[in-house]
Backbone as CSV, one residue per row, in Angstrom:
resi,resn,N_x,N_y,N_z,CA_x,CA_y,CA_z,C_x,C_y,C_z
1,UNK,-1.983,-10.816,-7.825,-3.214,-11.554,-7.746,-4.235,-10.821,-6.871
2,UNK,-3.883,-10.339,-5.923,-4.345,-9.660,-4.642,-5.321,-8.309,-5.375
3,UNK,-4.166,-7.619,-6.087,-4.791,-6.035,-6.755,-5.763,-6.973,-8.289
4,UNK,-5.452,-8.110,-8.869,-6.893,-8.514,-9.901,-7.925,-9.155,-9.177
5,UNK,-7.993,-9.714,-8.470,-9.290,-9.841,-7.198,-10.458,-9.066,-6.873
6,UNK,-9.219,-7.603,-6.572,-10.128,-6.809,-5.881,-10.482,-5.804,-7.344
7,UNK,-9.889,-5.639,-8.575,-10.037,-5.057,-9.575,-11.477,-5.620,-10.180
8,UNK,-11.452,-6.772,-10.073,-12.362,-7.852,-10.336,-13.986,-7.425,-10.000
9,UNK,-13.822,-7.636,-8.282,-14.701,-7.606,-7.629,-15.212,-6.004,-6.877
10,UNK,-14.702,-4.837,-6.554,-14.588,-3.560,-6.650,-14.653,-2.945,-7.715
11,UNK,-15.435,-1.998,-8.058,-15.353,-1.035,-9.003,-14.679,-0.004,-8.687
12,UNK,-13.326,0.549,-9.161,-12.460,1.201,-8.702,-12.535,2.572,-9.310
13,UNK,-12.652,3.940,-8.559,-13.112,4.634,-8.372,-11.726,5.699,-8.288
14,UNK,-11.320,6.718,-9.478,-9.725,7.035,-8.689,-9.979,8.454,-8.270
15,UNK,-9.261,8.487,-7.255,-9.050,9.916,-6.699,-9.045,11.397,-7.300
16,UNK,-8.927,12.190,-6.694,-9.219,13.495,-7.266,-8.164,14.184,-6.896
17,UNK,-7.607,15.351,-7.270,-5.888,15.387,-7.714,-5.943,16.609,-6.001
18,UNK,-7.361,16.518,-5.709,-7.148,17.424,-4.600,-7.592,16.268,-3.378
19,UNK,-7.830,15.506,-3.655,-7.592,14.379,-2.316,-6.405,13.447,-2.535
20,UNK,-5.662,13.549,-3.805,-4.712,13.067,-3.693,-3.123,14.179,-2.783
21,UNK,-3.278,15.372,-3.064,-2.797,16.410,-2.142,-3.086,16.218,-0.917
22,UNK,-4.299,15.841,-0.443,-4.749,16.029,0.759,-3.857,14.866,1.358
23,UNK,-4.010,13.703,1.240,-3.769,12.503,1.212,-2.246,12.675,1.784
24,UNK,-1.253,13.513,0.216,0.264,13.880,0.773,0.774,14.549,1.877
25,UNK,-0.231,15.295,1.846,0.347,16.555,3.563,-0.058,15.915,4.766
26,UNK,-1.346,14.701,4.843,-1.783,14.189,5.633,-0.549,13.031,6.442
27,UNK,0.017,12.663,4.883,0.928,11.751,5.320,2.537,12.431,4.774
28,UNK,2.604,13.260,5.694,4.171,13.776,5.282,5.506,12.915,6.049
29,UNK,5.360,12.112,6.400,6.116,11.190,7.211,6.039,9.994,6.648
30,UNK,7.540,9.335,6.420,7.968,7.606,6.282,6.783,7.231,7.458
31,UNK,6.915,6.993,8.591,6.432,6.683,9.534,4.823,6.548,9.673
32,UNK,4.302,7.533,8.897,2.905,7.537,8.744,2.489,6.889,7.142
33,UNK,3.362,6.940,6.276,3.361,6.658,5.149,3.064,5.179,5.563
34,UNK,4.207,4.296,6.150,4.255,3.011,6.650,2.667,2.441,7.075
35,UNK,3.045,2.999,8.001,1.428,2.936,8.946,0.159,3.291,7.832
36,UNK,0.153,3.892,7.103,-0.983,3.992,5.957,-1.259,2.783,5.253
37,UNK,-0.092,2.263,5.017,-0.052,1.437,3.482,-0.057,-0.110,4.377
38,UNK,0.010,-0.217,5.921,-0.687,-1.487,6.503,-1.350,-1.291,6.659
39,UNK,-2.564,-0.210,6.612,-3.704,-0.479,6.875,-4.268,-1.267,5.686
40,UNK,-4.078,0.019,4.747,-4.398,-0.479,3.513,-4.202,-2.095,2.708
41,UNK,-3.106,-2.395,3.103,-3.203,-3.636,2.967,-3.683,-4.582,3.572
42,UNK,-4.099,-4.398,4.264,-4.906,-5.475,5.488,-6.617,-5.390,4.816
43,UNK,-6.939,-4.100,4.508,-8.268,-4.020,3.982,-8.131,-4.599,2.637
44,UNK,-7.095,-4.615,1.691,-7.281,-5.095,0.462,-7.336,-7.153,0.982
45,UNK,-6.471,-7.061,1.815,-6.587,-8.717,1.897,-8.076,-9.342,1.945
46,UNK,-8.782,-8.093,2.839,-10.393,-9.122,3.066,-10.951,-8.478,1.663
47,UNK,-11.180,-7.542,1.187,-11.718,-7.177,0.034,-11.024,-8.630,-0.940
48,UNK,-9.862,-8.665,-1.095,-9.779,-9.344,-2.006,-10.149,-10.832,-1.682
49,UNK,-10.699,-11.316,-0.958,-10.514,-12.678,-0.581,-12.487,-13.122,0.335
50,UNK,-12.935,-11.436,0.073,-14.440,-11.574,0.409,-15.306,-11.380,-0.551
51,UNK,-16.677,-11.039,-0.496,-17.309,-10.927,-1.712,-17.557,-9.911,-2.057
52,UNK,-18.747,-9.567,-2.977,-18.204,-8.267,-3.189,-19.097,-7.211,-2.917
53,UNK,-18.910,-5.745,-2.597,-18.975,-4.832,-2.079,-19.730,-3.748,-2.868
54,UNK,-20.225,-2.866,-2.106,-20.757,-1.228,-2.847,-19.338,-0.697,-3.063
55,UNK,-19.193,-0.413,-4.325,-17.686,0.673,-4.230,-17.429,2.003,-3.328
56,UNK,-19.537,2.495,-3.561,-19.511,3.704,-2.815,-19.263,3.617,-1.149
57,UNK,-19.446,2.934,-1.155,-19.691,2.718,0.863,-18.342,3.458,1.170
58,UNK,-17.932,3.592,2.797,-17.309,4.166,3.374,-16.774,3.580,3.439
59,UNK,-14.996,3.440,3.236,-13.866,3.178,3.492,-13.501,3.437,5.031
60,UNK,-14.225,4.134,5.518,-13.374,4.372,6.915,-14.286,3.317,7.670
61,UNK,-15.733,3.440,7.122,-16.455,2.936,8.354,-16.544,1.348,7.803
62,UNK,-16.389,1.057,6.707,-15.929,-0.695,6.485,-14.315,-0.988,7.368
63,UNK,-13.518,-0.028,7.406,-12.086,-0.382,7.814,-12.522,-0.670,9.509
64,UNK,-12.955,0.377,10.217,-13.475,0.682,11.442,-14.558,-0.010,12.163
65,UNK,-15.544,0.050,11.339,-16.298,-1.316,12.047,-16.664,-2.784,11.874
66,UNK,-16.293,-3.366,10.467,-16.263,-4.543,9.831,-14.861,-5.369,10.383
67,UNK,-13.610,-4.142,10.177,-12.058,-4.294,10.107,-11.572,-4.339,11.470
68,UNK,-12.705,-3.376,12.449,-12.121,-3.435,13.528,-10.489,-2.363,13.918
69,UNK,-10.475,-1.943,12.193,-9.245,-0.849,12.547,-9.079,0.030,12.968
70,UNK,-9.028,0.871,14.152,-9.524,1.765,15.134,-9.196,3.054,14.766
71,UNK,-7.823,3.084,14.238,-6.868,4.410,14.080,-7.071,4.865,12.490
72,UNK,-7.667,4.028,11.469,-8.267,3.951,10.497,-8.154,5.810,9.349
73,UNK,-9.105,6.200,10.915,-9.852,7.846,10.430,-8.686,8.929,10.906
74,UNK,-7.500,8.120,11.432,-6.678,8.955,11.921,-5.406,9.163,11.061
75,UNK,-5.104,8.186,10.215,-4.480,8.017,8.894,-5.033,9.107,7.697
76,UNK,-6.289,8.036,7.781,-6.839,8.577,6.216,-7.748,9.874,6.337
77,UNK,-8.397,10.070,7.471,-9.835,10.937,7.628,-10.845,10.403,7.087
78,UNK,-12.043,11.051,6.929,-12.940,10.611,6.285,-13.014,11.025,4.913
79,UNK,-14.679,10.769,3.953,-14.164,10.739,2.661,-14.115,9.884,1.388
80,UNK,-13.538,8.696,1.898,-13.011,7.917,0.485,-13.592,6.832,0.670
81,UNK,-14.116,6.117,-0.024,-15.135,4.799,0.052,-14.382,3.915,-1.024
82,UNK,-14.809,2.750,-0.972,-14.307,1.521,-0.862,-13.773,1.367,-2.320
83,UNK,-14.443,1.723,-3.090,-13.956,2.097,-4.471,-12.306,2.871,-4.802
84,UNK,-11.991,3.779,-3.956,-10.591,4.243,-3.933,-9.782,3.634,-3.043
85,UNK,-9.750,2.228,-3.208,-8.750,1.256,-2.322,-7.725,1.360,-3.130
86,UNK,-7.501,1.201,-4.418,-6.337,0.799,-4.856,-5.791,2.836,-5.530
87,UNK,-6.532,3.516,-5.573,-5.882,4.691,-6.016,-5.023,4.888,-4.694
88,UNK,-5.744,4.707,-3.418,-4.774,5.467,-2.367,-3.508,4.308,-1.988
89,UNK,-3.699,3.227,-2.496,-2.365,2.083,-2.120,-1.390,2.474,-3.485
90,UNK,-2.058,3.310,-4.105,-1.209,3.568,-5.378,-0.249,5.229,-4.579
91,UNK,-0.720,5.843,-4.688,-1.035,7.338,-3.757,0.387,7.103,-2.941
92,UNK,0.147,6.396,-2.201,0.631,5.754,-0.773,1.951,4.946,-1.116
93,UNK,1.964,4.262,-1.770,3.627,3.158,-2.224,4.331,4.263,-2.781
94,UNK,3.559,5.087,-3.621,4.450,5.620,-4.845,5.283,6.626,-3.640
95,UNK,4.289,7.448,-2.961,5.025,8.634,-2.068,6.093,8.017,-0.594
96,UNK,5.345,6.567,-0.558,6.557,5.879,0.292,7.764,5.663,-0.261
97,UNK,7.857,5.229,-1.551,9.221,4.588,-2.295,9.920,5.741,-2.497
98,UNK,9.332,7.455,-2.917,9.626,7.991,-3.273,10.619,9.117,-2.298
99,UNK,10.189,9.115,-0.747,10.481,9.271,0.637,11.874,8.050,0.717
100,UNK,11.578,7.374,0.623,12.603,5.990,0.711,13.526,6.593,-0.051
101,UNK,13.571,6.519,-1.214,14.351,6.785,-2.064,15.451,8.461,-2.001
102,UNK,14.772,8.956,-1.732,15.210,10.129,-1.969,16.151,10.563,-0.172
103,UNK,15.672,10.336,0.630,16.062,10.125,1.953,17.128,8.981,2.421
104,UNK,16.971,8.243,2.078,17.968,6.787,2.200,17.030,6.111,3.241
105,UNK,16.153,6.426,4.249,15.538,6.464,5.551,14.728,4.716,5.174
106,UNK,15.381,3.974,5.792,15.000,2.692,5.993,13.210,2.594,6.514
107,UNK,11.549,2.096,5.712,10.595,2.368,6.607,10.206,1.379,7.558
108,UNK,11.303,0.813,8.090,10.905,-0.366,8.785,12.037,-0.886,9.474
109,UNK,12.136,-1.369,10.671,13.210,-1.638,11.748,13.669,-3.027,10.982
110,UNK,15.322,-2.232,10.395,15.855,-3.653,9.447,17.720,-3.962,10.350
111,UNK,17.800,-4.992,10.851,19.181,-4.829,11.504,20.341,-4.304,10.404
112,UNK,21.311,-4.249,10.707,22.617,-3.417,10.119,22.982,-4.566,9.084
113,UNK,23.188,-5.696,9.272,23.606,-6.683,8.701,23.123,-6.813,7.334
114,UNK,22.088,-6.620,7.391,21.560,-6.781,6.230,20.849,-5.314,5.458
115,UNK,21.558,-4.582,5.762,21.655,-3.479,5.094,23.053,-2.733,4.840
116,UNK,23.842,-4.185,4.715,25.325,-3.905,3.484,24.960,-4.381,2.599
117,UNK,25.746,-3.611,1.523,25.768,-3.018,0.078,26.259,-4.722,-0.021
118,UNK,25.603,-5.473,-1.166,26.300,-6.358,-1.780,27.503,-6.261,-2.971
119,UNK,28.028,-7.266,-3.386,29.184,-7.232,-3.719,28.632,-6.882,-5.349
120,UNK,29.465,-6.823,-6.176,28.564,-6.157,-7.770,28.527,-7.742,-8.128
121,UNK,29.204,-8.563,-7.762,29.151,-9.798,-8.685,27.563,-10.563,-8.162
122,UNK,27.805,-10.698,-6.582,26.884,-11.205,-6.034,24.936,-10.497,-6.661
123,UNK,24.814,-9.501,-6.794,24.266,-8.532,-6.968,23.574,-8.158,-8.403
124,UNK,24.628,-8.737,-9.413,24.495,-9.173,-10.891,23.493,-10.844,-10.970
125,UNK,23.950,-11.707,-10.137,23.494,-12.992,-9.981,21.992,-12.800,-10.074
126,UNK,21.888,-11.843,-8.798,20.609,-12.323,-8.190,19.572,-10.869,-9.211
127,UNK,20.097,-10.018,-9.685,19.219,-9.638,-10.957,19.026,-10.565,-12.026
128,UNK,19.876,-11.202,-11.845,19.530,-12.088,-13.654,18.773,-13.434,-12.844
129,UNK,18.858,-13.688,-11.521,17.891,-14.440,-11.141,16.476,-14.100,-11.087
130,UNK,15.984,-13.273,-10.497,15.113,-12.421,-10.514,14.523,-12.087,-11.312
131,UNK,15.470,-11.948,-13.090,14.262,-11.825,-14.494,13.065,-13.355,-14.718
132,UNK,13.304,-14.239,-13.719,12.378,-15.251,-14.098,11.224,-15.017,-13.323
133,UNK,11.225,-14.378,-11.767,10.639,-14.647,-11.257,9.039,-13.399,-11.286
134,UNK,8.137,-13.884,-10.908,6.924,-12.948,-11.300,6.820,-12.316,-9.927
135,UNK,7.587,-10.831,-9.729,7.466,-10.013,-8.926,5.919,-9.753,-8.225
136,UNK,4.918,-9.476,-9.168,3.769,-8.989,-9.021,3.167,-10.300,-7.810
137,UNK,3.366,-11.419,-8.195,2.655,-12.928,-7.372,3.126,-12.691,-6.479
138,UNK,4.454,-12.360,-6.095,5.377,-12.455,-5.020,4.977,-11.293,-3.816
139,UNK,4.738,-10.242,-4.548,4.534,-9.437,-3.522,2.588,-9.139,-3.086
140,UNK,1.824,-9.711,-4.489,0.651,-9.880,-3.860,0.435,-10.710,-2.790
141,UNK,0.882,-11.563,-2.530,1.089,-12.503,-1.425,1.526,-11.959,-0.003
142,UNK,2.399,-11.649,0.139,2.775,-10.347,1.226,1.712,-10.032,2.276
């Protein structure tokens, strides 16, 4: 709901295959990856839930002085305006999951407990539970 809002109300603007590079080396770290993709989501929440915007304007300086997000230009740099919100949350999940994935490297302080392997039966349940439910609502909400 969150990403048709702002699809809605933003004219979305996608990246360029050399700020999308830039973007990767900038963020070569889970850790910074993390820290990217809350910013980013914090700016899509008021975008999506405010009115609506120049696409061109500055992304750093709407995050930074509207957002109040300080470290903003220290993530992203400058550059990308408001229009490439959802290319770089795209940018950004894909190279997080993909870090995640390939590393095993947990991006977020999760206790031990709940990072055992479930049982295959238990595990079967809750996939075939899960085909009802609308992933996309669930995590726009987030």
């Amino acid at each position: 709901e969150k990403f048709d809002m702002i699809r809605t109300k933003v004219h979305q603007i996608p990246l360029s295959a050399v700020a999308r590079g830039d973007i990767l080396k900038r963020l070569n770290r889970i850790r910074k990856l993390r820290q990217a993709l809350d910013h980013i989501d914090v700016v899509m929440g008021f975008l999506s839930a405010g009115g609506e915007v120049n696409p061109n304007d500055s992304l750093n300086e709407y995050a930074t002085t509207i957002l109040k997000i300080q470290d903003f230009n220290k993530v992203f740099g400058k550059g990308y305006c408001i229009g490439n919100i959802l290319a770089l949350w795209d940018v950004v999940a894909v190279e997080l999951a993909r870090k995640v994935t390939r590393t095993g490297v947990v991006p977020y302080s999760v206790h031990e407990c709940f990072q055992q392997k479930l049982p295959k039966k238990v595990e079967d349940k809750m996939n075939k539970d899960l085909e009802h439910v609308n992933l996309d609502l669930v995590l726009s909400t987030l």
